[in-house]
mmCIF file of the N, C-alpha and C atoms, coordinates in Angstrom:
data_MODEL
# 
_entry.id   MODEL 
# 
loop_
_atom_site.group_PDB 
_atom_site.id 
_atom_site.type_symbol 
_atom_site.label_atom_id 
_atom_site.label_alt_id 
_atom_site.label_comp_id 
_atom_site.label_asym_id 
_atom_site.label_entity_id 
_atom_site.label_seq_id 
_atom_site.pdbx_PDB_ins_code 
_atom_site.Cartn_x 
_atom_site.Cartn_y 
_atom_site.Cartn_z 
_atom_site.occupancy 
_atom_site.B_iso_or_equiv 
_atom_site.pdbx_formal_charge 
_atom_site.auth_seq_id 
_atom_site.auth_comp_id 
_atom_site.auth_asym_id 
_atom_site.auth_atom_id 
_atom_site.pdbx_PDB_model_num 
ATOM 1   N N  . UNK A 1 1  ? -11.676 -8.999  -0.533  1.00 0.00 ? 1  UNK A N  1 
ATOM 2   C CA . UNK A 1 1  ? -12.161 -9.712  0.637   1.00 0.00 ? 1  UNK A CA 1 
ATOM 3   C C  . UNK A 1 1  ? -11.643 -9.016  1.896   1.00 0.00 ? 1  UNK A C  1 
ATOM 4   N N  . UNK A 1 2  ? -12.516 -8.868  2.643   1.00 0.00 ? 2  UNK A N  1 
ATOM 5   C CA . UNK A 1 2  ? -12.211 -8.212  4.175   1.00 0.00 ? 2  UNK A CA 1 
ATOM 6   C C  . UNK A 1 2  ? -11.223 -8.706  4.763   1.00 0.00 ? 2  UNK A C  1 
ATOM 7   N N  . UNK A 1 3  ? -10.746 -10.201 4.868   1.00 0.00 ? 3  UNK A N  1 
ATOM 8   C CA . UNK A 1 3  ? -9.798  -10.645 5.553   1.00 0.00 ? 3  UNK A CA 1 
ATOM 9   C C  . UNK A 1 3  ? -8.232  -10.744 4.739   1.00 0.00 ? 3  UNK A C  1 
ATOM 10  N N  . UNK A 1 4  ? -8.490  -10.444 3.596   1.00 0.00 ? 4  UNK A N  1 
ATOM 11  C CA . UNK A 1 4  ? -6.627  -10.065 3.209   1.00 0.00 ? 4  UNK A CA 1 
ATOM 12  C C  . UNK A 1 4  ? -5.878  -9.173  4.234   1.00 0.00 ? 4  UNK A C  1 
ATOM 13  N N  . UNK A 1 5  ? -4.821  -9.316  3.555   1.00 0.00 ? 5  UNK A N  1 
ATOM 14  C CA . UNK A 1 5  ? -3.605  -8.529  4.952   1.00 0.00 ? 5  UNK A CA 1 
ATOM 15  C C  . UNK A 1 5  ? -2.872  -8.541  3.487   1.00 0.00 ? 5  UNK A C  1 
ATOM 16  N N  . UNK A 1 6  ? -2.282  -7.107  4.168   1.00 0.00 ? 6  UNK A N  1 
ATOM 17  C CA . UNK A 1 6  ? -0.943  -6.542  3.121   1.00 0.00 ? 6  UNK A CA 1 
ATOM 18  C C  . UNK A 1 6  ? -0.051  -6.734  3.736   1.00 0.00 ? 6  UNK A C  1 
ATOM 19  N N  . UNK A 1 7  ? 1.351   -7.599  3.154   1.00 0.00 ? 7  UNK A N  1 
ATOM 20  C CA . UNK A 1 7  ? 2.748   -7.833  3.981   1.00 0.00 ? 7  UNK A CA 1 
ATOM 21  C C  . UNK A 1 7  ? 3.585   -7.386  2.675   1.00 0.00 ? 7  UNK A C  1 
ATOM 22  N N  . UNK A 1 8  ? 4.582   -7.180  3.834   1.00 0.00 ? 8  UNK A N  1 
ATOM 23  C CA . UNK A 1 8  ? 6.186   -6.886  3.126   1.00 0.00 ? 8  UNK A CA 1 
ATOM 24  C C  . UNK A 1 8  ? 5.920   -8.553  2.324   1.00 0.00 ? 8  UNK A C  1 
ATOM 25  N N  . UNK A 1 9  ? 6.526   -7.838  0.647   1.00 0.00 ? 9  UNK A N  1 
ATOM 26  C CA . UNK A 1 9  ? 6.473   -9.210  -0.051  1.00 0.00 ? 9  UNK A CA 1 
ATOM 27  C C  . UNK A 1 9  ? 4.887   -9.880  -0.925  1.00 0.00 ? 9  UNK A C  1 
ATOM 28  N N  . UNK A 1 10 ? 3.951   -8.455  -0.785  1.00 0.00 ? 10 UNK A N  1 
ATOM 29  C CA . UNK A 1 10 ? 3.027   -8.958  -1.548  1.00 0.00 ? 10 UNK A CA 1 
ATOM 30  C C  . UNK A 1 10 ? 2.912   -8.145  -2.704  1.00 0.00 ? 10 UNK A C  1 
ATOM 31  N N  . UNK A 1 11 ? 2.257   -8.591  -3.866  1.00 0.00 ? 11 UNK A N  1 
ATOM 32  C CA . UNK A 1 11 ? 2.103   -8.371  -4.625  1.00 0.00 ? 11 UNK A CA 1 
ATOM 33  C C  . UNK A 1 11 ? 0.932   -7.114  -5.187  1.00 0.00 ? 11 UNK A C  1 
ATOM 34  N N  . UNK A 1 12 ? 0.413   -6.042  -5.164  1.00 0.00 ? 12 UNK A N  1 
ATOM 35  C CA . UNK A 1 12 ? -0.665  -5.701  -5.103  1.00 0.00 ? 12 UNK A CA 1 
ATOM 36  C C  . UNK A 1 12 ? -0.793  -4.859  -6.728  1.00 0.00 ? 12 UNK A C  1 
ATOM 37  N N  . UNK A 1 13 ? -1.923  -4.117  -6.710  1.00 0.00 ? 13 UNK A N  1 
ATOM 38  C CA . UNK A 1 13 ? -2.435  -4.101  -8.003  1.00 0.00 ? 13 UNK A CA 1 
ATOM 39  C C  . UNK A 1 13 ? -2.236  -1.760  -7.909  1.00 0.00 ? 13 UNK A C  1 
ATOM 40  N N  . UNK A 1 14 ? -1.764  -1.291  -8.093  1.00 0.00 ? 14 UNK A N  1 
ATOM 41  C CA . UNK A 1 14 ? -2.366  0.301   -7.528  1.00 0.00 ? 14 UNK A CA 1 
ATOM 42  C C  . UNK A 1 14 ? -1.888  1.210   -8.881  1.00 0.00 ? 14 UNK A C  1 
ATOM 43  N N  . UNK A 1 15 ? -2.050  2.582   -8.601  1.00 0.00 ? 15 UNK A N  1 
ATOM 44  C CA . UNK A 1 15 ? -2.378  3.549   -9.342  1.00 0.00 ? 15 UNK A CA 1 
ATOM 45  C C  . UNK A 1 15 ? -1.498  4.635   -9.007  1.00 0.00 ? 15 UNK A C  1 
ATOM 46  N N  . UNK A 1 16 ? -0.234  4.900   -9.773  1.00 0.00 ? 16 UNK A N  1 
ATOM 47  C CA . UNK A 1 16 ? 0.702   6.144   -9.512  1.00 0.00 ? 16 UNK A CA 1 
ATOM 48  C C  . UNK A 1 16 ? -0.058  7.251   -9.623  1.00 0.00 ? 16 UNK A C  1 
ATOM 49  N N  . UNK A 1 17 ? 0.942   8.355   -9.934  1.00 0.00 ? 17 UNK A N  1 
ATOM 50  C CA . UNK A 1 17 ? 0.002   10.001  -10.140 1.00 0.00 ? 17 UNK A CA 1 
ATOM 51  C C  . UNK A 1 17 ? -0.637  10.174  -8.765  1.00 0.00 ? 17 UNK A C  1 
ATOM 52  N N  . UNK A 1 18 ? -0.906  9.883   -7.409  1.00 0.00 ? 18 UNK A N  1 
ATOM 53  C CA . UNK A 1 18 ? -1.664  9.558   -6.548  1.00 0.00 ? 18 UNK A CA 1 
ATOM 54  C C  . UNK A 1 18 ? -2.986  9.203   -7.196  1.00 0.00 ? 18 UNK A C  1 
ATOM 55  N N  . UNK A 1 19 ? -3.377  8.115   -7.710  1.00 0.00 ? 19 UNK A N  1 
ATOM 56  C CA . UNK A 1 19 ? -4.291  7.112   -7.970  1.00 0.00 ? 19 UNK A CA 1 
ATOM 57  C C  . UNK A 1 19 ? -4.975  7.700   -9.685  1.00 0.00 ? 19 UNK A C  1 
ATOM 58  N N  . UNK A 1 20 ? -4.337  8.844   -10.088 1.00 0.00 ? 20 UNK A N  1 
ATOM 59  C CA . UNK A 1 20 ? -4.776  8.873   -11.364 1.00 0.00 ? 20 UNK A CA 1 
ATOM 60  C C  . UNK A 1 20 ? -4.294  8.427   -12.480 1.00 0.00 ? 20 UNK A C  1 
ATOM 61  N N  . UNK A 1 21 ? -3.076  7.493   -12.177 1.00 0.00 ? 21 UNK A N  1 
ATOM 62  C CA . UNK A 1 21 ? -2.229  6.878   -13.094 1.00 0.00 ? 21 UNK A CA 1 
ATOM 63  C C  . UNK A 1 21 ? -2.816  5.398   -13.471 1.00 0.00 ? 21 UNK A C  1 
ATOM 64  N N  . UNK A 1 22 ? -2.338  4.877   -14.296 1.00 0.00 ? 22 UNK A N  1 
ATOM 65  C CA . UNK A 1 22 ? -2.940  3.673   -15.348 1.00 0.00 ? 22 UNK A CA 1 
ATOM 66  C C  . UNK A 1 22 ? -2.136  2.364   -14.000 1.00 0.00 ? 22 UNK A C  1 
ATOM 67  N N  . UNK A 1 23 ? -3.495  1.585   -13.937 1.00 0.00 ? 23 UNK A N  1 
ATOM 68  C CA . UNK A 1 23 ? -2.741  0.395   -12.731 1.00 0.00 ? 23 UNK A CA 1 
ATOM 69  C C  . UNK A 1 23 ? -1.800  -0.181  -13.105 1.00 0.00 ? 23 UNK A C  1 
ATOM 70  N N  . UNK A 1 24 ? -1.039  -0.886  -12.376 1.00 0.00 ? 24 UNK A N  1 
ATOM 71  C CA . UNK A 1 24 ? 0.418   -1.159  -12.623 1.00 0.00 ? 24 UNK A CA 1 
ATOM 72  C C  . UNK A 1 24 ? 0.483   -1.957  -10.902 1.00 0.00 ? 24 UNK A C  1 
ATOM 73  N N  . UNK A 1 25 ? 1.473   -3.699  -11.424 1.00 0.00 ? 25 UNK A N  1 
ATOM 74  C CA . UNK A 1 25 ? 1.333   -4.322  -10.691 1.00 0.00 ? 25 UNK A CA 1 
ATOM 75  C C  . UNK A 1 25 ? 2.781   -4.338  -10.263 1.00 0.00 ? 25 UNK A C  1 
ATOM 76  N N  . UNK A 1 26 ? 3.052   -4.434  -8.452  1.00 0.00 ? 26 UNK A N  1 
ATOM 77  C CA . UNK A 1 26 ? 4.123   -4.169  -7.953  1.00 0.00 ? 26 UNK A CA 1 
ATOM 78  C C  . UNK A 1 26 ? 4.413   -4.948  -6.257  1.00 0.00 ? 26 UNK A C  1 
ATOM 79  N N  . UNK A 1 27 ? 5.593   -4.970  -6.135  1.00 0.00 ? 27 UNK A N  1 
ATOM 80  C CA . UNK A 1 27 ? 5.366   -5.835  -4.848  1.00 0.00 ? 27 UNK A CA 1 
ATOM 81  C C  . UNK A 1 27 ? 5.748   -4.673  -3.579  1.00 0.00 ? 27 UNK A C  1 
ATOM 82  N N  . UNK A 1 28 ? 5.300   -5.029  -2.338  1.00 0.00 ? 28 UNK A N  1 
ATOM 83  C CA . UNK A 1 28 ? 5.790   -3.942  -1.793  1.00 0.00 ? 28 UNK A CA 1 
ATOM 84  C C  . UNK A 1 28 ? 6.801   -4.377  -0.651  1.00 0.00 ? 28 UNK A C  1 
ATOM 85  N N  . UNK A 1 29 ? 7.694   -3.430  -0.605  1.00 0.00 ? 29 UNK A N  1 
ATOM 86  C CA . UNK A 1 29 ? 8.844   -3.369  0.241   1.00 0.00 ? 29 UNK A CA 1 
ATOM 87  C C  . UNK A 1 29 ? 8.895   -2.842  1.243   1.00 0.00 ? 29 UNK A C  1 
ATOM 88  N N  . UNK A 1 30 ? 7.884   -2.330  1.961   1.00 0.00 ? 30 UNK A N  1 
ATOM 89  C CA . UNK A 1 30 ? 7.798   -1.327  3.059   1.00 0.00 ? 30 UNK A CA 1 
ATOM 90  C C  . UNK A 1 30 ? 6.689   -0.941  3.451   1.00 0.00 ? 30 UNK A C  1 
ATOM 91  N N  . UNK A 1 31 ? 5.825   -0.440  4.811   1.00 0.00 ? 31 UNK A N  1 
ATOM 92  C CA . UNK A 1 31 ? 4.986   -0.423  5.065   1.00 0.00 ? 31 UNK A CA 1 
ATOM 93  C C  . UNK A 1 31 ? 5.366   0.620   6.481   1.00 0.00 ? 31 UNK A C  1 
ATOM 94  N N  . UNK A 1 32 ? 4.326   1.728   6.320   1.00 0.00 ? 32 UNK A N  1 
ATOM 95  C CA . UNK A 1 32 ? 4.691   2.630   7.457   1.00 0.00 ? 32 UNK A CA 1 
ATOM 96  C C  . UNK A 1 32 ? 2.829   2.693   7.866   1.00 0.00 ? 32 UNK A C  1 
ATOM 97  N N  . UNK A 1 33 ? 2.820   2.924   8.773   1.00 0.00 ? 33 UNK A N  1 
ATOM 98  C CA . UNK A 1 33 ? 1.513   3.138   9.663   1.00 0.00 ? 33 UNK A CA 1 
ATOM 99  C C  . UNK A 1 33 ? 1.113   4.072   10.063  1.00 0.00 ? 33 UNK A C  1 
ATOM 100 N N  . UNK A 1 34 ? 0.289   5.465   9.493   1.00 0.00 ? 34 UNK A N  1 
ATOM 101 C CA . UNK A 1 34 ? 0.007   6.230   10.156  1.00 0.00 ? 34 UNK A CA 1 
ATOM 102 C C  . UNK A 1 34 ? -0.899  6.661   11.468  1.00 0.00 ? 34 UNK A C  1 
ATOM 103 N N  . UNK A 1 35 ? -1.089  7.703   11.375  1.00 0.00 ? 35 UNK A N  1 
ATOM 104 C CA . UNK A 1 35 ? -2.079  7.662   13.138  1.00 0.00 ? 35 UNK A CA 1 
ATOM 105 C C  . UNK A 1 35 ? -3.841  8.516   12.080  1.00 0.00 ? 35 UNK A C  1 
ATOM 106 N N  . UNK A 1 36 ? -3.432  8.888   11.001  1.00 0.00 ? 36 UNK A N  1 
ATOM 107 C CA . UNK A 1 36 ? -4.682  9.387   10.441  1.00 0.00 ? 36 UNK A CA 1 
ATOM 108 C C  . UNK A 1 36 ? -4.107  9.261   8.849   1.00 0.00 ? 36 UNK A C  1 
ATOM 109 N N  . UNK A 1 37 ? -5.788  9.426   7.746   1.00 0.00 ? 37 UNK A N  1 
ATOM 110 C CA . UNK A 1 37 ? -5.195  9.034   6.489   1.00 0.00 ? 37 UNK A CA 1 
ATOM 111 C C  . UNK A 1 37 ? -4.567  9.923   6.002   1.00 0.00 ? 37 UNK A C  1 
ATOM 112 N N  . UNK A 1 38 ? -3.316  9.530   4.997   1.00 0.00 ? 38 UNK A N  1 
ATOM 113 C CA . UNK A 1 38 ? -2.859  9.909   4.385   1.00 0.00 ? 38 UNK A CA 1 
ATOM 114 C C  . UNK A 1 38 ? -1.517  10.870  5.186   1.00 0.00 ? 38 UNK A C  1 
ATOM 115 N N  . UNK A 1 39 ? -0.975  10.575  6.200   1.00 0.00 ? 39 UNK A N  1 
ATOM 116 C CA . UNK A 1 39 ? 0.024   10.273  6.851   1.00 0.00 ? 39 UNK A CA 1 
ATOM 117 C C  . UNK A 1 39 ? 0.898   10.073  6.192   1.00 0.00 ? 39 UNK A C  1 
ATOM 118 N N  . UNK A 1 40 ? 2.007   10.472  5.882   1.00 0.00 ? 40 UNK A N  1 
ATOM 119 C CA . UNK A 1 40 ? 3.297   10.362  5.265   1.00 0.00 ? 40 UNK A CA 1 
ATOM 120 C C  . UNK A 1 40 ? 4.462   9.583   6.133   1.00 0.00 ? 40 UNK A C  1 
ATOM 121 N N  . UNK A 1 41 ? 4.197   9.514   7.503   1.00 0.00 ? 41 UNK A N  1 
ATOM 122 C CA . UNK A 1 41 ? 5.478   8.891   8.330   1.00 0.00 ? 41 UNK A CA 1 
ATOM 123 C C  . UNK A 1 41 ? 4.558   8.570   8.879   1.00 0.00 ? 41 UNK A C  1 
ATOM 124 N N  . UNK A 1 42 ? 5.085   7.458   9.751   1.00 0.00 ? 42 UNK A N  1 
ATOM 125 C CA . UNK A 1 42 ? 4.311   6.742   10.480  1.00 0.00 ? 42 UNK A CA 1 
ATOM 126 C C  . UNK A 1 42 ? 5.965   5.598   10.935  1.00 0.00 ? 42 UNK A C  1 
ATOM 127 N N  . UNK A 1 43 ? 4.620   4.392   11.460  1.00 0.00 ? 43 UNK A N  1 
ATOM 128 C CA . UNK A 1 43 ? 5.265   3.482   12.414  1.00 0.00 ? 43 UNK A CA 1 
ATOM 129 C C  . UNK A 1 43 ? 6.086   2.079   11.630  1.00 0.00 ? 43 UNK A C  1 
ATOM 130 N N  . UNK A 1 44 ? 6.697   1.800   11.126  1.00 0.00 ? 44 UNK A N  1 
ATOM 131 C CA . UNK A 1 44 ? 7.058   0.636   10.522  1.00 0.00 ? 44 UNK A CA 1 
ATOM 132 C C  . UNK A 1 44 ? 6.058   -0.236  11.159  1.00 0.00 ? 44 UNK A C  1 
ATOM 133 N N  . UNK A 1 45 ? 5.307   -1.307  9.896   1.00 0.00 ? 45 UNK A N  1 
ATOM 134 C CA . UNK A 1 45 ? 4.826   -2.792  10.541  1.00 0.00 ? 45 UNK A CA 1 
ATOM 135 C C  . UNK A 1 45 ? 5.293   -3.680  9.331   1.00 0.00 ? 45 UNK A C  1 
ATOM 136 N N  . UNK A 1 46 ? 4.819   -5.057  9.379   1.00 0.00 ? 46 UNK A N  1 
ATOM 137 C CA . UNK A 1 46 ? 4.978   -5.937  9.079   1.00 0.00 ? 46 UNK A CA 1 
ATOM 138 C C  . UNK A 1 46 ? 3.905   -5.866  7.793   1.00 0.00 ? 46 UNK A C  1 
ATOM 139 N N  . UNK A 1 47 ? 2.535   -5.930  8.327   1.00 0.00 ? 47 UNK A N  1 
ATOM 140 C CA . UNK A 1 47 ? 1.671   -6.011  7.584   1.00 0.00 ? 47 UNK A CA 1 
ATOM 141 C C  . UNK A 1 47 ? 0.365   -5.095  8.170   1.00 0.00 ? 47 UNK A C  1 
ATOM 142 N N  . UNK A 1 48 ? -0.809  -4.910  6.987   1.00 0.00 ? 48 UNK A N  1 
ATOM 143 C CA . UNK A 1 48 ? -1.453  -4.096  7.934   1.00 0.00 ? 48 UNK A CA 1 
ATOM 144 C C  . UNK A 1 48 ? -2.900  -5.239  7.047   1.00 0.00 ? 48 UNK A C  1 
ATOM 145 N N  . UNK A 1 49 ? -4.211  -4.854  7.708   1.00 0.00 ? 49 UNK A N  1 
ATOM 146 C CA . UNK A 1 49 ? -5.380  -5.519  6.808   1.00 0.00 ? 49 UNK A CA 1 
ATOM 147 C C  . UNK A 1 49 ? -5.900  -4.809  5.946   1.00 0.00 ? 49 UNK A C  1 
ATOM 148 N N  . UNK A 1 50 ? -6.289  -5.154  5.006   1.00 0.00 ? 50 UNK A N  1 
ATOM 149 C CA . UNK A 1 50 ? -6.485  -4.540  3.340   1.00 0.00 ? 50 UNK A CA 1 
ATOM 150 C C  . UNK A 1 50 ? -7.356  -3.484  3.935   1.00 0.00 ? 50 UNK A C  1 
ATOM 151 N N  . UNK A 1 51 ? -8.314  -3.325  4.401   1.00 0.00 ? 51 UNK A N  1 
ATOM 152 C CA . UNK A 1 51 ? -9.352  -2.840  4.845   1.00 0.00 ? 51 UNK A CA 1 
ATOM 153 C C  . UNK A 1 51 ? -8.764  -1.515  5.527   1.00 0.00 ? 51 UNK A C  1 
ATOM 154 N N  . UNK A 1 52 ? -7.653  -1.199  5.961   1.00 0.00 ? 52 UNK A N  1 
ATOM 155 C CA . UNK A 1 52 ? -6.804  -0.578  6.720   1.00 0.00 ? 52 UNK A CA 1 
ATOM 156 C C  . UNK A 1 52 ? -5.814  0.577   6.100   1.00 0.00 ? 52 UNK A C  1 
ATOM 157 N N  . UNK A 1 53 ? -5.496  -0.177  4.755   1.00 0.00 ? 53 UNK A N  1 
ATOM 158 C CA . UNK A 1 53 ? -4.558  0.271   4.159   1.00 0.00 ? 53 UNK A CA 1 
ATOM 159 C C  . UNK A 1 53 ? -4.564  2.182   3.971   1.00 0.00 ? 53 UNK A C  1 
ATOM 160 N N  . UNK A 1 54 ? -5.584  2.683   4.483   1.00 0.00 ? 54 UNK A N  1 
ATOM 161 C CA . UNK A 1 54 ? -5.458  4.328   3.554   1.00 0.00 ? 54 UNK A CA 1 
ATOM 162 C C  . UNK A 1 54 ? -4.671  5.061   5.145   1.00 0.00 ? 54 UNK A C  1 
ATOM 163 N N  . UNK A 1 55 ? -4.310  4.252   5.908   1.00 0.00 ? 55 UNK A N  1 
ATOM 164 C CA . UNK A 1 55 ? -3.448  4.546   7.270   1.00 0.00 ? 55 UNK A CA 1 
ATOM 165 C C  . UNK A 1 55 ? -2.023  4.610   6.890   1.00 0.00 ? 55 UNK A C  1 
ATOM 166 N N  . UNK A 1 56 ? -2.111  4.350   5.882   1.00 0.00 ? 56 UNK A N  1 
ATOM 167 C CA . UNK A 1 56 ? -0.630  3.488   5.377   1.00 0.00 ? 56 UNK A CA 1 
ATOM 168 C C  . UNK A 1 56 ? -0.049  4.153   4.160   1.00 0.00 ? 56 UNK A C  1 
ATOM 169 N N  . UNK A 1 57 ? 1.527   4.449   4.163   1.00 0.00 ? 57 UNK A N  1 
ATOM 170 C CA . UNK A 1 57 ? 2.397   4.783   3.197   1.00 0.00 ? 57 UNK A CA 1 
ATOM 171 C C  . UNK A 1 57 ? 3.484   3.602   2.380   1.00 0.00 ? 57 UNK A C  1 
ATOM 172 N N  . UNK A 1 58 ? 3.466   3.030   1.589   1.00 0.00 ? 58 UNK A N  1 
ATOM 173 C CA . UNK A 1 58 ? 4.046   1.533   1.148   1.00 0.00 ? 58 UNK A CA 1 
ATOM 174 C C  . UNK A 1 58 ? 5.089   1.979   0.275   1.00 0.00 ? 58 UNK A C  1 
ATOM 175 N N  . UNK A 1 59 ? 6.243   1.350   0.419   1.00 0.00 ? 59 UNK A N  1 
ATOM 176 C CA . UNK A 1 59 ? 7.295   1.850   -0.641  1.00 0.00 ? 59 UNK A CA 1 
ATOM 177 C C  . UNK A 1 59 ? 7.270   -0.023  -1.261  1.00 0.00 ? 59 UNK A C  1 
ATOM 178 N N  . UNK A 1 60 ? 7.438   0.469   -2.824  1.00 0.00 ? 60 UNK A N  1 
ATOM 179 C CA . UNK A 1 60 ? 6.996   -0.071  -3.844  1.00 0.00 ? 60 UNK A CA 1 
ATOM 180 C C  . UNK A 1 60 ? 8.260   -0.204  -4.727  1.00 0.00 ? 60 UNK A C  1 
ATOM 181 N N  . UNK A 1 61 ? 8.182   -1.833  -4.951  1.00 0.00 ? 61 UNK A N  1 
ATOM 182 C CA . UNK A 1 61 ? 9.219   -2.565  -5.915  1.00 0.00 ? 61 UNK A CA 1 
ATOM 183 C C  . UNK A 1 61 ? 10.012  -1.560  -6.876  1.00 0.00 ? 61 UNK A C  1 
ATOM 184 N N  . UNK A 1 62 ? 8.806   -0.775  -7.743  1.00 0.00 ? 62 UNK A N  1 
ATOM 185 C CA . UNK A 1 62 ? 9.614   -0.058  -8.920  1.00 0.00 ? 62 UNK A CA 1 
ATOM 186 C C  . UNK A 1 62 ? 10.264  1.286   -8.670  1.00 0.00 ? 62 UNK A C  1 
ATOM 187 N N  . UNK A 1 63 ? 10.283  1.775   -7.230  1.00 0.00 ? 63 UNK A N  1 
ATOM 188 C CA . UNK A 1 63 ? 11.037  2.891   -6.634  1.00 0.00 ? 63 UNK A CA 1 
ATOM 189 C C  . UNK A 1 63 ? 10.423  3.976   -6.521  1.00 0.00 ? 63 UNK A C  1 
ATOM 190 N N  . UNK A 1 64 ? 8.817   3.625   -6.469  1.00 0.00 ? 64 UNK A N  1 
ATOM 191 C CA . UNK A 1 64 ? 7.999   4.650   -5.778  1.00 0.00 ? 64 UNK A CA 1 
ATOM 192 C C  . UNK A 1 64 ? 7.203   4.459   -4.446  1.00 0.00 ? 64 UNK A C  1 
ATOM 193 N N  . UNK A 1 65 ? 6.867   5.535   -4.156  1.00 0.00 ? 65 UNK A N  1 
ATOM 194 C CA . UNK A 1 65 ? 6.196   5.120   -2.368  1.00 0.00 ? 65 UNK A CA 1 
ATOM 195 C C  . UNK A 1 65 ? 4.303   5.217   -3.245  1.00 0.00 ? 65 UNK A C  1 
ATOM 196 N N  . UNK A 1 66 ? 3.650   5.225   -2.160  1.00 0.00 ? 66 UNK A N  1 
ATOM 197 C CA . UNK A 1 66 ? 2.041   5.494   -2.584  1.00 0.00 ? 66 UNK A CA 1 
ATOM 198 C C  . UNK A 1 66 ? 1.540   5.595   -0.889  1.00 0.00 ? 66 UNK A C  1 
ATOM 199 N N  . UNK A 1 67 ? 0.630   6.229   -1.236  1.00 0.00 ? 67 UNK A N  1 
ATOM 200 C CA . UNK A 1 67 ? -0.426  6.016   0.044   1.00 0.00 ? 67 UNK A CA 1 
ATOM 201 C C  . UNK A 1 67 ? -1.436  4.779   -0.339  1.00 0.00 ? 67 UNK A C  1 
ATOM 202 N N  . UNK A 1 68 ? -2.006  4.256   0.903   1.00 0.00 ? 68 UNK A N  1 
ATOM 203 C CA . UNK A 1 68 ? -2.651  2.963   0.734   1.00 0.00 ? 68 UNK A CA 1 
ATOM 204 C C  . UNK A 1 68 ? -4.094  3.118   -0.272  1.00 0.00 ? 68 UNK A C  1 
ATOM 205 N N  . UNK A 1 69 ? -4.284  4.280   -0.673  1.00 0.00 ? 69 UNK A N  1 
ATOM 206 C CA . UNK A 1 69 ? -5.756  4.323   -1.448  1.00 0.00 ? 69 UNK A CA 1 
ATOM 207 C C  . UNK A 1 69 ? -5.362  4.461   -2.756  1.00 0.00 ? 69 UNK A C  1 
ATOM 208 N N  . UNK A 1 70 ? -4.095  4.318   -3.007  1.00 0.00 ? 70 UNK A N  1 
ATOM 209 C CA . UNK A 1 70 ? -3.761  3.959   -4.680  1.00 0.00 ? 70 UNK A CA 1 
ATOM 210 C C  . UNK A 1 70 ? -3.388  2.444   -4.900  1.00 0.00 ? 70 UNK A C  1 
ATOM 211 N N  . UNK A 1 71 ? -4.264  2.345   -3.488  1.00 0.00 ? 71 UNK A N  1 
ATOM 212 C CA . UNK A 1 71 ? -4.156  0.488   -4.253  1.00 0.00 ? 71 UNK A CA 1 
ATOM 213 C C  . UNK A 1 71 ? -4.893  -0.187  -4.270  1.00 0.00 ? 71 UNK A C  1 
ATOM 214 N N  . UNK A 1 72 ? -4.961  -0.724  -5.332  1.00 0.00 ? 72 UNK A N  1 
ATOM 215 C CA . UNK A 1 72 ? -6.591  -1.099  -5.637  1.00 0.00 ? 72 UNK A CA 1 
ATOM 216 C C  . UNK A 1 72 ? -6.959  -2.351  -5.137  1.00 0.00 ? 72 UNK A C  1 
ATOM 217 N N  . UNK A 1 73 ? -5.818  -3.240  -5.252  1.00 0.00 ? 73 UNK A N  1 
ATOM 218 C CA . UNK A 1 73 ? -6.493  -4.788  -5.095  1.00 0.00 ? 73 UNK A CA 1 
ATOM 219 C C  . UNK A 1 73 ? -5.063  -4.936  -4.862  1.00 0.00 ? 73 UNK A C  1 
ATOM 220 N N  . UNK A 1 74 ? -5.151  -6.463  -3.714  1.00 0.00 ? 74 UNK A N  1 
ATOM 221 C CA . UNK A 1 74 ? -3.836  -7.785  -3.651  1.00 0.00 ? 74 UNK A CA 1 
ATOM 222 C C  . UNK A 1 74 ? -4.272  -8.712  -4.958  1.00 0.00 ? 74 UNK A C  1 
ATOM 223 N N  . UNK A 1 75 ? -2.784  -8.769  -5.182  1.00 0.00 ? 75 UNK A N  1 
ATOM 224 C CA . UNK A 1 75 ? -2.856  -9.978  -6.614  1.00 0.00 ? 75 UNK A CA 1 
ATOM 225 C C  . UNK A 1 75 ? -2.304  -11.272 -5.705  1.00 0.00 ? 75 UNK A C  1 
ATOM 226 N N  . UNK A 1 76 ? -3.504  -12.037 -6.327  1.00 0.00 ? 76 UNK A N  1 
ATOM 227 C CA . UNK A 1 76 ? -3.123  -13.595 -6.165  1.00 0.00 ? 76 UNK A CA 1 
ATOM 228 C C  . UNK A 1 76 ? -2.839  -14.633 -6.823  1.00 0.00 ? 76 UNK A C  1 
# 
């Protein structure tokens, strides 16, 4: 859905290997904002909108980072 938002503390659904890995569900701890995709540093936020996410670098519960297009879906 267009109007989800990714926050510190959600749950989402994504794909290690940069997105060729088997999905695997994880919460995320971090959220950086880039200025173009696939940006490695960027701006700390809070949350960004799902729709948004490939701006974005997320460090992830099980002690990996991802860019926002290895994630497939928010779990609800």
């Amino acid at each position: 859905m267009a109007s989800d938002v990714i926050k510190i503390g959600t749950k989402v659904k994504y794909r290690g290997c940069f997105g060729s890995g088997l999905p695997e569900i994880v919460e995320v701890e971090h959220i950086e904002r880039g200025e173009s995709v696939h940006s490695k540093y960027g701006k700390p936020v809070d949350s960004v909108p799902f729709y948004r996410r490939e701006y974005c670098v997320f460090d992830l519960s099980n002690g990996h980072w991802c860019y926002g297009d290895q994630i497939d879906s928010i779990v609800h």
